[in-house]
N, C-alpha and C positions, 0 to 999 in steps of 0.2 A: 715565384714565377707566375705569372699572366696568363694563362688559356682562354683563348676561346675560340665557342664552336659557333658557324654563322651555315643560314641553309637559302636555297633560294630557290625559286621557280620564274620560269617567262613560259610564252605558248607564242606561237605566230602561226596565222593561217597560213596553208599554201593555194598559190595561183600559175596556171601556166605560163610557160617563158620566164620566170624568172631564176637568178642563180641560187643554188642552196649552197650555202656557207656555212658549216659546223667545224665550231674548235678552231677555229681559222683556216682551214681547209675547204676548196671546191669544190661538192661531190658531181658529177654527171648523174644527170635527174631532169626530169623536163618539167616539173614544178619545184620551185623556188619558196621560200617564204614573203608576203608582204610585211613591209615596214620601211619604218621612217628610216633606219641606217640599212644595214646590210643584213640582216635580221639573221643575225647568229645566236640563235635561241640557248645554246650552251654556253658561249662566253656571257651571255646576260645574267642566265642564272647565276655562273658564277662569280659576277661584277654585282650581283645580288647577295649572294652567300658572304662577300668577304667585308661588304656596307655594313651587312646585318652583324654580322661578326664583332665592328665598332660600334652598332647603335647610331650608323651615320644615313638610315632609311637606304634607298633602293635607286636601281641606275635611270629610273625617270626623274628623280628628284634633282639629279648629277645635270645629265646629258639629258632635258627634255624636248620632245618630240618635238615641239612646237617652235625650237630654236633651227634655223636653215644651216646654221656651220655643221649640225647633225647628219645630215641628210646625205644618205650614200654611204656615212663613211664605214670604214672596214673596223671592226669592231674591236677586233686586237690592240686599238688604239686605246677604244675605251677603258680596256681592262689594265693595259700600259698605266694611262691617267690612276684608277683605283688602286693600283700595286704600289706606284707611287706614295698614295693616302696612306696607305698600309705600312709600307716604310718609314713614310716620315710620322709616324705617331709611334715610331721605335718595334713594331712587330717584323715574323719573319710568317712567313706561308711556310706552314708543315708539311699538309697534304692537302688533295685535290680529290673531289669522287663525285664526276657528276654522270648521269643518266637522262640519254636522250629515249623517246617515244616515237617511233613512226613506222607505220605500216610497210612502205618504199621508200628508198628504196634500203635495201639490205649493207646494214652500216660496217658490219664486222671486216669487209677489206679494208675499209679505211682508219682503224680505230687503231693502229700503232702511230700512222701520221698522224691521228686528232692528238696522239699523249706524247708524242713528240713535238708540235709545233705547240701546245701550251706549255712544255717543258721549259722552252725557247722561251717565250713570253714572260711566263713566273719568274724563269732564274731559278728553278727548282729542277732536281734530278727527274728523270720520266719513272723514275719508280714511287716518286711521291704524285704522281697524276694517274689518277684512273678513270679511265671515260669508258661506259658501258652504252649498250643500247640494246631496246626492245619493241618487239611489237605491241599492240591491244591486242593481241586476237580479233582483230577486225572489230573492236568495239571502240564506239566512241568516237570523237571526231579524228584523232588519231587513224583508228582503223579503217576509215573511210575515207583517208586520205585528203579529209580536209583541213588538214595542219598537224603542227610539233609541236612536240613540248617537252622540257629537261628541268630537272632536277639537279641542286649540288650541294653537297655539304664542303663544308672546310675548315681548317684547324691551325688557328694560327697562336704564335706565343710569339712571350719577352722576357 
C-alpha cells in the first residue's frame, strides 16, 4: 500500500464588500477575501495539501494568477480539477482536516455545511472531512481582521 500525507497553507487578505467563500460555502460578512479567483482560502490549502501529497508543487503552479480563465472562478472547480489528478495517478482521498484562522466572523454555524459541501466535492463521506476554525486572540493579522488563513492535512492511499 501507498500512503501519503500532503499539508498545505494559503492566507488572503480581507477587504470590504467583497464575498467570503470558505469550503465552498457563502458566509454573510461584510469583508471578503482579495484574490485573483474567489479566494477560498480553505479549498486552496487543501488543493495545496493533496499537490503536495503527489510532489506535484502547489495550486499557483496549476491554476496561475496571472492566467484570466482564473479570475472569479469558484474555487470548488479547482479542487474538482486536482481530485481529478489524484485519481487518475490511481489514489483515493482518505481524510480531510483543514483549519481556518479568523477573528470574524464566528465560523462554528457554518462548519457542518463547510464538511458537508467538501464531502460533495471529494466523493468522500462527511466523516472523513474535518473543518475546524479559530480565532488569534486578536493577534496577528488574523486577529486584526486583516485577513485568513487555513491550514490542511490529507491522507491519501493506493
Amino acid at each position: 500500500m501507498d500512503i501519503r500525507i500532503g499539508h498545505g497553507f494559503d492566507v488572503h487578505a480581507l477587504a470590504d464588500g467583497l464575498r467570503l467563500v470558505l469550503c465552498g460555502v457563502e458566509i454573510p460578512h461584510t469583508k471578503g477575501c482579495v484574490a485573483h479567483s474567489d479566494g477560498d482560502v480553505a479549498i486552496h490549502a487543501i488543493c495545496d495539501a493533496l499537490l503536495g501529497a503527489l510532489a506535484l508543487g502547489d495550486i499557483g503552479k496549476l491554476f496561475p494568477d496571472s492566467d484570466p480563465q482564473y479570475k472569479g472562478i469558484d474555487s470548488t472547480k479547482l479542487l474538482q480539477t486536482v481530485i481529478d489528478i489524484v485519481r487518475d495517478k490511481d489514489f483515493d482521498i482518505n481524510n480531510i482536516d483543514c483549519t481556518i484562522a479568523m477573528q470574524q466572523p464566528k465560523l462554528r454555524p457554518y462548519i457542518d455545511t463547510m464538511r458537508e459541501r467538501l464531502s460533495e466535492v471529494l466523493g468522500i463521506t462527511v466523516d472523513r472531512v474535518s473543518v475546524k476554525a479559530t480565532t488569534t486572540e486578536h493577534l496577528g493579522f488574523e486577529g486584526r481582521e486583516e485577513g485568513v488563513s487555513a491550514t490542511a492535512v490529507v491522507l491519501i492511499s493506493r
